[in-house]
C-alpha positions as CSV (number, residue, x, y, z in Angstrom):
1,X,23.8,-31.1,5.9
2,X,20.7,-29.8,4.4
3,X,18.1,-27.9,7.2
4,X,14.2,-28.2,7.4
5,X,12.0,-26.0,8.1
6,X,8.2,-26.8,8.5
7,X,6.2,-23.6,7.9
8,X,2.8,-23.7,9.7
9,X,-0.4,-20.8,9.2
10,X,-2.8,-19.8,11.8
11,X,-6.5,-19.3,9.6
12,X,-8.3,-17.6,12.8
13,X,-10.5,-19.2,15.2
14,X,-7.1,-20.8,16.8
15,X,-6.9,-23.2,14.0
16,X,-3.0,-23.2,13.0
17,X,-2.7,-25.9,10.3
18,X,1.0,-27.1,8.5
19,X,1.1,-25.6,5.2
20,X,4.8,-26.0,4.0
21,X,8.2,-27.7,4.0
22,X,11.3,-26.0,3.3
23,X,14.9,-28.0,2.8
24,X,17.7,-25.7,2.1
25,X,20.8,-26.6,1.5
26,X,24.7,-25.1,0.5
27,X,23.1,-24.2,-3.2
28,X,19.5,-23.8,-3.2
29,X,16.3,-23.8,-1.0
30,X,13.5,-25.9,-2.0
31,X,9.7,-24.6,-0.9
32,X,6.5,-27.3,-1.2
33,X,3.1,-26.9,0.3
34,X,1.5,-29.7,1.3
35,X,-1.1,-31.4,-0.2
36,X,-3.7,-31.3,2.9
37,X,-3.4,-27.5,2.6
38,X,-3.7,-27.1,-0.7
39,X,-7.2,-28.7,-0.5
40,X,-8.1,-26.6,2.5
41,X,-11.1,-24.7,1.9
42,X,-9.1,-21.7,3.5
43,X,-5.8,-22.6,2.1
44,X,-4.2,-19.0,0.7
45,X,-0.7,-18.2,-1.1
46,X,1.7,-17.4,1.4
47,X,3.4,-15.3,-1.2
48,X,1.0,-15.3,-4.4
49,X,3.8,-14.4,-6.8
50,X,6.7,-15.6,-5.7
51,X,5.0,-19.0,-4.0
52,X,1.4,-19.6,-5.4
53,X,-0.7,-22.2,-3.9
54,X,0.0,-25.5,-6.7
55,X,2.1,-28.7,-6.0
56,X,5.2,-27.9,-7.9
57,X,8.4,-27.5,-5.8
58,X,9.6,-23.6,-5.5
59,X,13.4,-23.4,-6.1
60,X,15.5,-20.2,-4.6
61,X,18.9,-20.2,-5.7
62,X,21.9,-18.6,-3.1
63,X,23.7,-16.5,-4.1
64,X,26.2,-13.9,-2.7
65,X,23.5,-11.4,-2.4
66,X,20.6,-13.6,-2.0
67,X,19.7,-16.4,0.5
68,X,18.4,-19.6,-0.4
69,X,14.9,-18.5,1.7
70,X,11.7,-17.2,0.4
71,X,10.9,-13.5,1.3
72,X,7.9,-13.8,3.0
73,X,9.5,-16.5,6.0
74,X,11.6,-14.1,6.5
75,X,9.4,-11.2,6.7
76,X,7.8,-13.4,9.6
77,X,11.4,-13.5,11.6
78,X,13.3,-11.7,13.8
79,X,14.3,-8.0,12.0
80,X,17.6,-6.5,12.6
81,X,17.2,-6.1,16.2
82,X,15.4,-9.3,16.8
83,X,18.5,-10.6,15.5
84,X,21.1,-9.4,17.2
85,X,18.9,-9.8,20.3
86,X,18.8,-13.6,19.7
87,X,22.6,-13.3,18.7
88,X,22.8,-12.1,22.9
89,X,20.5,-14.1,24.6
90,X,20.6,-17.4,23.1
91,X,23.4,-19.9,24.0
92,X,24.1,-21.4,21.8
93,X,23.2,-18.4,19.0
94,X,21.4,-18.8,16.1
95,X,23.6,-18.7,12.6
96,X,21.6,-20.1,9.7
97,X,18.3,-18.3,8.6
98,X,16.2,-21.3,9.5
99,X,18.2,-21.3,12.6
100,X,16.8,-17.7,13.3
101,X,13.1,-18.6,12.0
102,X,13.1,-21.6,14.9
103,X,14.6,-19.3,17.7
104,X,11.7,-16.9,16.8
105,X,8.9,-18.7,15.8
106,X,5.8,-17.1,17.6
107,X,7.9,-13.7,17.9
108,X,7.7,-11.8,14.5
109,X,4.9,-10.4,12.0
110,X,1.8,-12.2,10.7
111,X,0.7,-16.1,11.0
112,X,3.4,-17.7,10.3
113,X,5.0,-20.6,12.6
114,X,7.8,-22.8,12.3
115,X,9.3,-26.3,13.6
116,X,12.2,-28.2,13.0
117,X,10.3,-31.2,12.9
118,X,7.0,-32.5,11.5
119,X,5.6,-33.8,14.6
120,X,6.9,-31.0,16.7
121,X,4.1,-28.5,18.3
122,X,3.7,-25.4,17.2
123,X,5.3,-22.9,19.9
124,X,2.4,-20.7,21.7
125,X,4.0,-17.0,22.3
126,X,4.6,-16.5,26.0
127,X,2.9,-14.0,27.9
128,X,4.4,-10.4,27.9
129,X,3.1,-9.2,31.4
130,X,3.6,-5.0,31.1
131,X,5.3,-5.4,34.2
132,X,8.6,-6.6,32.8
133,X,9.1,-3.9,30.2
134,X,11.6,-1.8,32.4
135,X,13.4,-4.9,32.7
136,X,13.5,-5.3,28.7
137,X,14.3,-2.3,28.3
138,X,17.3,-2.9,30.3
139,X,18.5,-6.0,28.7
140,X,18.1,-3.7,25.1
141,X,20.1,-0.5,26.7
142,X,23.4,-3.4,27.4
143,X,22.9,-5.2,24.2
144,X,22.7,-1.5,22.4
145,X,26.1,-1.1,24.2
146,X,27.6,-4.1,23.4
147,X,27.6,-5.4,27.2
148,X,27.0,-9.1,28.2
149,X,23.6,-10.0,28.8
150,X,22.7,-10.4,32.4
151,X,22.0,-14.2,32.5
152,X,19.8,-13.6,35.5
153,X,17.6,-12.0,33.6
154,X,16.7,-15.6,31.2
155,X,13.1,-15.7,32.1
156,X,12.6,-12.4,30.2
157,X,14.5,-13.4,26.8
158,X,11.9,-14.6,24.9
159,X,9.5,-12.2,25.6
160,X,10.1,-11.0,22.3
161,X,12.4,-10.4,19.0
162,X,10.3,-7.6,17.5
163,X,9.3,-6.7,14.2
164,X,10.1,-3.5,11.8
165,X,13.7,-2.9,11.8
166,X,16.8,-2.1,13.8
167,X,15.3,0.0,16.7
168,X,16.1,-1.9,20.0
169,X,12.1,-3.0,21.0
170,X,10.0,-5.7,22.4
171,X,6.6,-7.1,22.2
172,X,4.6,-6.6,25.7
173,X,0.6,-7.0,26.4
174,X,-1.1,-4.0,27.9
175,X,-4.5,-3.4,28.5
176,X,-5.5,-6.7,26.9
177,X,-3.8,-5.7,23.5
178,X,-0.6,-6.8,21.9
179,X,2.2,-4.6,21.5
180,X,5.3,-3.4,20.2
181,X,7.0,-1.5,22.5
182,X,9.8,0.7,21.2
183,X,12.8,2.0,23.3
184,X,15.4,5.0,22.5
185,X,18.8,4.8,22.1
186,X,21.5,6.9,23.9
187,X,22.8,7.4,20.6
188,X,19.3,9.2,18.9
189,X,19.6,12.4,18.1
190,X,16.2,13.2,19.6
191,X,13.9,11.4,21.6
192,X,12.6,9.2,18.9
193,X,9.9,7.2,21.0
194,X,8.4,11.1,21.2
195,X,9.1,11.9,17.6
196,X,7.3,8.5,16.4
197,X,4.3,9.2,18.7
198,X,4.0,12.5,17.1
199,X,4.3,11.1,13.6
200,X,2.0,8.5,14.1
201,X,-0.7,10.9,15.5
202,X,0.2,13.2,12.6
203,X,-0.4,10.4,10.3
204,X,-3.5,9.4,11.5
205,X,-4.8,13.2,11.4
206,X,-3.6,13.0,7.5
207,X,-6.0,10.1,6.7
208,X,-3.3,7.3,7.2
209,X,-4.7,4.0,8.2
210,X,-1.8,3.4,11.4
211,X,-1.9,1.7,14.2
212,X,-2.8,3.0,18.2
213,X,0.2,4.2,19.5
214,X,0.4,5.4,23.4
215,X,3.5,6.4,25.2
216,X,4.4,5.2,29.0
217,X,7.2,6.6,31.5
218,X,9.2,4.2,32.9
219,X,12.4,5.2,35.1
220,X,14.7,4.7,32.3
221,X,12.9,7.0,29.9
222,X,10.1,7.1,27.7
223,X,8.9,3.8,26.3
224,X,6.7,4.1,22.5
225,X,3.9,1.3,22.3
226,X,2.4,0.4,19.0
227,X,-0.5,-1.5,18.5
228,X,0.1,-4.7,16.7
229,X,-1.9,-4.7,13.8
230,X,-1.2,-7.9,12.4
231,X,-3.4,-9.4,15.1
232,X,-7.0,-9.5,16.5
233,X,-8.9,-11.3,19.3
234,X,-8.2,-15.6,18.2
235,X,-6.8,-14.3,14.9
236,X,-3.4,-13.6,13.4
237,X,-3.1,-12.0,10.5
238,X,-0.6,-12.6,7.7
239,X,1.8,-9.8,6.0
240,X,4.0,-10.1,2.9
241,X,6.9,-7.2,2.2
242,X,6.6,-5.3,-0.7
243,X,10.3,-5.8,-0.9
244,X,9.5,-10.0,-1.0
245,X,6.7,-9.9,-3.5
246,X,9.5,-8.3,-5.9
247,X,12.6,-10.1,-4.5
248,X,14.7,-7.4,-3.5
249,X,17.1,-9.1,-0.8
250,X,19.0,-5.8,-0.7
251,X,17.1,-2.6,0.0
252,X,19.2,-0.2,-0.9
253,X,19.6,-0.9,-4.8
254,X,17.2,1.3,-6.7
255,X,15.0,-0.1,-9.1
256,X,12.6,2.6,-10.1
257,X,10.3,0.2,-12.6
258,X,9.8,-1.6,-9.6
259,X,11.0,0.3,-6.7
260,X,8.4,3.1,-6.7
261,X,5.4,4.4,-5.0
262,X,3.4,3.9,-8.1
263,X,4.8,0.4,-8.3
264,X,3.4,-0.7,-5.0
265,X,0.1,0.1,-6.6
266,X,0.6,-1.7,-9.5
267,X,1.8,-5.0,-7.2
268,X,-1.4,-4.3,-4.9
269,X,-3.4,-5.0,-8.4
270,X,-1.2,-7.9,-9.7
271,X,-2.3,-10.0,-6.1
272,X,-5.5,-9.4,-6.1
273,X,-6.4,-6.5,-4.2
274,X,-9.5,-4.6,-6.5
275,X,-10.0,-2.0,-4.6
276,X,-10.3,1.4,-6.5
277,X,-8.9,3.5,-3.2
278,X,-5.7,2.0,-3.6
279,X,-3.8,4.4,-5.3
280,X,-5.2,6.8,-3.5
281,X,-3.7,5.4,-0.3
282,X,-0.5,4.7,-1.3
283,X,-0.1,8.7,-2.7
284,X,-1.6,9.5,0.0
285,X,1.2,7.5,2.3
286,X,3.9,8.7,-0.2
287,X,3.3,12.6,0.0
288,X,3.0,12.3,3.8
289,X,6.9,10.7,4.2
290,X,7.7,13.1,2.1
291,X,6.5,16.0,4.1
292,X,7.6,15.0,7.1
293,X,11.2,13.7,5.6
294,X,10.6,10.0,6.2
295,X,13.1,9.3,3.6
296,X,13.9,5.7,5.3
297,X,11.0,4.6,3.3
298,X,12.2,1.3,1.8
299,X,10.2,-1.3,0.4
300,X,10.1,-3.7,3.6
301,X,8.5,-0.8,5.3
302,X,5.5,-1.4,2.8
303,X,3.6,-4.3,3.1
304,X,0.1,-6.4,2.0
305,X,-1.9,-8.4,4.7
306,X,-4.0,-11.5,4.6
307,X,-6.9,-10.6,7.2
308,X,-7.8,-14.4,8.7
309,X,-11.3,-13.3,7.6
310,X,-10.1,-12.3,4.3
311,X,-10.4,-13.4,1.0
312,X,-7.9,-11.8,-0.5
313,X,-4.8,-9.2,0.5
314,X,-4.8,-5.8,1.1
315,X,-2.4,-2.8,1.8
316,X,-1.7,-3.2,5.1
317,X,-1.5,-0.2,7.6
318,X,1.4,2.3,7.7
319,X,4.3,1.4,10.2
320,X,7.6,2.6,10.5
321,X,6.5,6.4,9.5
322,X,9.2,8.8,11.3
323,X,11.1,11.6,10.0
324,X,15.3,11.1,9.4
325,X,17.5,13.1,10.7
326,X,20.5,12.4,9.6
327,X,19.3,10.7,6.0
328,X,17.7,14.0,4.0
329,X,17.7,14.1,0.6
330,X,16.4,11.0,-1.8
331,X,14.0,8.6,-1.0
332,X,15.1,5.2,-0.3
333,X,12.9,4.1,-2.9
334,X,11.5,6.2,-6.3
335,X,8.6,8.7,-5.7
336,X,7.9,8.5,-9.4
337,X,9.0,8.0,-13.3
338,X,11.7,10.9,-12.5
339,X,13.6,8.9,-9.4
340,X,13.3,9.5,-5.8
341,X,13.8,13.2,-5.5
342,X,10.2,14.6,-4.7
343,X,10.0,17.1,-7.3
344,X,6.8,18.9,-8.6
345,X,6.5,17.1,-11.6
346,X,7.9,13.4,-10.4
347,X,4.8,13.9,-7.7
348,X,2.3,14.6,-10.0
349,X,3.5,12.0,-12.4
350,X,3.6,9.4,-10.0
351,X,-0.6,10.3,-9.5
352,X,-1.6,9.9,-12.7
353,X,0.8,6.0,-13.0
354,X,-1.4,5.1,-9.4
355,X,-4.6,6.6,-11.4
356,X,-5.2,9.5,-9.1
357,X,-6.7,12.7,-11.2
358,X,-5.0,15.8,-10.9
359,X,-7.9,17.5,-9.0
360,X,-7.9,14.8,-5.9
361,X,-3.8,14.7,-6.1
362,X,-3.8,18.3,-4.8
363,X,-6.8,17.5,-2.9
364,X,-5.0,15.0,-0.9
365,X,-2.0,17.1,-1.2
366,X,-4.2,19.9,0.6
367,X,-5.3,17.6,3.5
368,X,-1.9,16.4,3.9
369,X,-0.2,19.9,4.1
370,X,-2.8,21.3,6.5
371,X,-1.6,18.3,9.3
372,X,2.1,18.9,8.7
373,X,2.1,22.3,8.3
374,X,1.1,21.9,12.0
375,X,4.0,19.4,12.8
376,X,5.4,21.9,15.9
377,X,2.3,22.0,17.7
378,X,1.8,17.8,17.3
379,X,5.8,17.8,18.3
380,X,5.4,19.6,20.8
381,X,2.1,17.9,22.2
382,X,4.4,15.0,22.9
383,X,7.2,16.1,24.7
384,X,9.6,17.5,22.2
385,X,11.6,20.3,23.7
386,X,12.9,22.9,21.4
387,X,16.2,21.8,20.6
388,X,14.7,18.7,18.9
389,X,12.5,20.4,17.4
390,X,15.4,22.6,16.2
391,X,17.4,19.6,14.3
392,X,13.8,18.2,13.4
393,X,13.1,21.6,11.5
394,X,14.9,20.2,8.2
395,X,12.9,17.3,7.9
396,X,9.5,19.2,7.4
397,X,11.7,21.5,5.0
398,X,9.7,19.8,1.6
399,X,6.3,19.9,3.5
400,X,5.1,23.1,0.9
């Protein structure tokens, strides 16, 4: 029995219109816009490679490796932790990828909303009082150990499936802001909630474009909050994966034509985005997760946004930027012509193919070093007693 999935954008203001229809089915998935968006004066490509804005029916084959489902919806679902949180909660669970889409529609990334029928209302996320984050965080720390769900706790499911990957988190609203709010595992190595705060402020220090981050206490340990920079005051904003534009399903197969720092800049140019600086930020983002050994740096960790007030996309901020502990070595993805190792000549290489000149590659490269070189003190600023810093010491290893 085929499934349908009605795919529905907020354009700011609070105006979410339907833009989409998928049908999917045991072979293929079959993608249409509608024709009242198309002729919206605000209409945009939700995906302008892989989907651009026409009447012509977009076909995605299944295969063992691949699903039958466009990139970009799926960049707007629940990650890997939104999933198995879903998988916990909901009774019953969610199996199909559209199936996962519904149970999180108003949860993930971006502007993105989804229905199961055409005349169904678009879902309205819930409110995420601060107040119930110890309680999320206990309902991660039994899902993390594989424990049934306390069913008394239902009123506090939805309150969010997260986005960014297969850290146990939440969304919650503090302060009038959205956010995600990360949680550690017993199973971290260090306190990562501490380490990401640190990298983040690093980051930001290193002329990164990243979000606010802030850290609260709560009585079952520290609790990492990250501003949600896909949205603004009556505006959402929409995101597209790096990985999606180039249709890489699996993240860990290497392509380095396309798989590549210097090929995220040459994407950013193929959608649209003119900007000369560019380049410039995406070395810029590159030498940094090398020098703090942030070698988890696959392509869904990169993405372009569609501001509401946009006309076109842009590189979106950096997320995801933490050092790994326990994965040293290559880069998940290629740091230049020469593969992922971050050699002298593969970095400088990888400049010149984003258009950087040698003089401002080791003037970034300068800037870059004089943060990191400093990574104790921002470690140590946030909580990190010495025998984290001890095992993070290899990480910052390449940072000269």
């Amino acid at each position: 029995m085929p499934e349908k999935l009605f795919i529905h954008v907020d354009l700011g203001d609070g105006t979410t219109v339907l833009a989409a229809q998928l049908i999917v089915d045991d072979k293929l998935g079959r993608f249409k816009y509608g024709k009242a968006y198309i002729n919206h004066p605000r209409a945009f490509a939700l995906d302008p490679i892989n989907l651009p804005l026409n009447a012509d029916i977009h076909v995605k084959h299944r295969t063992r490796d691949t699903p039958a489902m466009f990139g970009v919806l799926i960049d707007a679902g629940p990650d890997e932790w939104g999933r198995r949180w879903l998988t916990k909660t909901r009774r019953p669970p969610p199996v199909t990828q559209v199936e996962f889409l519904l149970a999180a529609s108003g949860e993930g990334v971006g502007a993105l909303h989804f229905t199961a029928n055409l005349g169904d209302p678009v879902r309205q996320p819930p409110e995420r009082p601060f107040e119930n984050l110890v309680h999320l965080q206990h309902i991660a720390a039994d899902i993390e150990a594989g424990k049934e769900v306390d069913r008394a706790l239902e009123h506090y499911f939805f309150h969010g499936s997260g986005i960014g990957g297969a850290r146990p988190k939440s969304l919650i609203e503090h302060d009038g802001r959205e956010w995600i709010a990360k949680f550690n595992r017993d199973s971290d190595l260090v306190d990562m909630c501490r380490v990401e705060l640190a990298s983040m402020r690093m980051a930001r220090a290193a002329g990164i474009d990243v979000p606010d981050v802030d850290l609260t206490e709560t009585d079952r340990g520290p609790v990492l909050l990250v501003e949600r920079f896909d949205q603004s005051p009556n505006e959402q904003h929409h995101l597209v994966s790096v990985a999606s534009l180039i249709n890489k399903f699996n993240i860990t197969e290497i392509d380095e034509s396309t798989m590549s720092y210097p090929g995220i800049t040459q994407l950013g140019k193929r959608i649209g985005h003119v900007t000369s600086d560019l380049g410039t930020d995406v070395f810029r983002r590159m030498l940094f997760n090398i020098a703090i050994g942030n070698t988890d740096d696959h392509l869904r960790n990169h993405a372009f946004m569609k501001r509401a007030t946009a006309a076109d996309y842009s590189f979106s901020p950096g997320y995801d930027i933490v050092p790994q502990i326990s994965l040293q070595g290559s880069h998940a993805i290629a740091i230049g012509p020469f593969g992922s190792s971050p050699t002298t000549d593969n970095i400088e290489a990888a400049a010149r193919r984003m258009g950087v000149t040698d003089e401002h590659a080791h003037e970034i490269a300068g800037e870059v070093l004089e943060v990191t070189s400093t990574w104790r003190d921002y470690m140590t600023d946030a909580g990190i007693g010495a025998s984290d810093l001890a095992l993070l010491e290899r990480c910052f290893a390449l940072h000269q």
